[in-house]
Residue, then its C-alpha position, 0 to 999 in steps of 0.5 A: x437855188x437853196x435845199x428847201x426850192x429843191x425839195x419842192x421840185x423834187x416833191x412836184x415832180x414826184x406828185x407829177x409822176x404819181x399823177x401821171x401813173x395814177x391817170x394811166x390807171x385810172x384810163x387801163x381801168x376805164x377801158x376795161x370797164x367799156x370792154x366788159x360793158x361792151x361784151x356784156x351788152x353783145x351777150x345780151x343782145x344774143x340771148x334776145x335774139x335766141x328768145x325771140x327766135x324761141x318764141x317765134x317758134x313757139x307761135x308757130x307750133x301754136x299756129x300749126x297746133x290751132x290749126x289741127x285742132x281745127x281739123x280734129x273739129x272739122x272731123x269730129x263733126x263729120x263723125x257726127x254729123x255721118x253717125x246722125x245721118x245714118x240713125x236717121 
């Protein structure tokens, strides 16, 4: 083997060992972006539960908040209706 086949092989296996490295970055890299990706849709997938438990609340306190108001009605025509009855 002559000094010019040489290089050639110590060049391939110089751009084997850059390619090599090169992959193992690039799969470090992609992992850690599925993991940040991954946390990412957990938290958000937490705030949507939180906002929906928030609203749910919220369309209770308007269930019960309709529902006094009803009563507030209901009262206020009885006042009404004993105010009448008494001037008549």
């Amino acid at each position: 083997m002559g000094k010019a086949a040489s290089t050639m092989l110590t060049m391939s296996y110089k751009d084997q060992d850059e390619k090599e490295l090169r992959d193992k970055l690039v799969s470090k890299l992609k992992q850690k972006a599925e993991e940040s990706m991954a946390s990412s849709e957990k938290r958000l997938k937490k705030k949507q539960e939180r906002r929906k438990k928030l609203h749910d609340i919220a369309d209770e306190e308007d269930e019960d908040s309709a529902g006094d108001t009803a009563n507030d009605d209901v009262r206020i025509d009885f006042y009404a209706w004993h105010c009448n009855f008494r001037h008549a």
